[in-house]
C-alpha positions in Angstrom: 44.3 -134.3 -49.0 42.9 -138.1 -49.5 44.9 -140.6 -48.2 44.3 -144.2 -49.6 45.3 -147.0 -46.7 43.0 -149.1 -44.2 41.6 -145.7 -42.8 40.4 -143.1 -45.3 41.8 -139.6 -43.6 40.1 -136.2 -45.6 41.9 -133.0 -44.3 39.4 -130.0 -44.5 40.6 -127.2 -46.7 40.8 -124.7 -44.4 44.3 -125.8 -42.5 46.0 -123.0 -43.0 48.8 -124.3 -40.1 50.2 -127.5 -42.6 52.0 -124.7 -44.0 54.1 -123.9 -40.9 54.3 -127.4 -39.7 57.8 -129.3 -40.9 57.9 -133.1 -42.8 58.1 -134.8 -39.6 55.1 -133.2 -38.1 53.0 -134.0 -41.4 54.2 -137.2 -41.2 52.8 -137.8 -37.9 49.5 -136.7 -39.3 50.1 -139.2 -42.2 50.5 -141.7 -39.6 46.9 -141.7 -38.8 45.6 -143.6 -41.0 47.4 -146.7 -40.4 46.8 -145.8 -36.4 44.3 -143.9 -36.0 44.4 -143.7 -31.7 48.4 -144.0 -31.2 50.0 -143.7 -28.0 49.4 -140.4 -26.4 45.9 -139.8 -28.1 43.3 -138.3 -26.2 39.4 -138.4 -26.3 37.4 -135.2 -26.1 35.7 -135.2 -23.1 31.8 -134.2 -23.9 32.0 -134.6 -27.9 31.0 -137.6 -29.9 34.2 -139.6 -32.0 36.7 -136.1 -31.7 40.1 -137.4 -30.3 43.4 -134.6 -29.9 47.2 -135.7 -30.4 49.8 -133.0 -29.7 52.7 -132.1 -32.3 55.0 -130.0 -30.2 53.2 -127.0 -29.9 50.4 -128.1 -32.2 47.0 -129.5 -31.9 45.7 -131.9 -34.1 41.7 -132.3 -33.6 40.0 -135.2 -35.3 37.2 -137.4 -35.7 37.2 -140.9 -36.4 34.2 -143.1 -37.7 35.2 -146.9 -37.5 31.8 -148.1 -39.1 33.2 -146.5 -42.1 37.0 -147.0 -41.8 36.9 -142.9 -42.0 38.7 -140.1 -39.6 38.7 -136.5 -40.9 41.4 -134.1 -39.1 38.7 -131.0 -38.1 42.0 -128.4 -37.2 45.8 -128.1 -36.7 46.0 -125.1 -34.1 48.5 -123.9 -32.2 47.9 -124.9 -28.4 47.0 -121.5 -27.2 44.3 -121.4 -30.0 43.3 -125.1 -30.1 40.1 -125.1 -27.6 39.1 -121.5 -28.8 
């Protein structure tokens, strides 16, 4: 999925949990392309441009690249899975 706004977000193929997550949730995922470090963000500790936001029990693990207005979500894992 491509999504067109001030940041270009590219979800990777392989995340298979967009299936289980409700309108809302994706929504929040939407949302980060207009604001790509909203409140409650994190930075990964020890890896380059990866930041995590929590969906209720999800993970969201993504990278963002400001030189080229870019952030591509890496996974969507549940939170017993997320750091695995």
């Amino acid at each position: 999925m491509i999504i067109q706004s001030p940041l270009h977000v590219q979800l990777a193929k392989s995340l298979n949990p967009l299936v289980n997550l409700s309108s809302q949730r994706y929504s929040i995922i939407e949302a980060l392309a207009k604001e790509p470090r909203p409140r409650g963000c994190v930075k990964l500790k020890y890896i380059k441009n990866l930041w995590r936001i929590r969906i209720e029990d999800y993970r969201v693990i993504y990278s963002i690249d400001d030189r080229n207005t870019s952030l591509d979500v890496i996974a969507i894992r549940h939170r017993n899975d997320a750091y695995r």
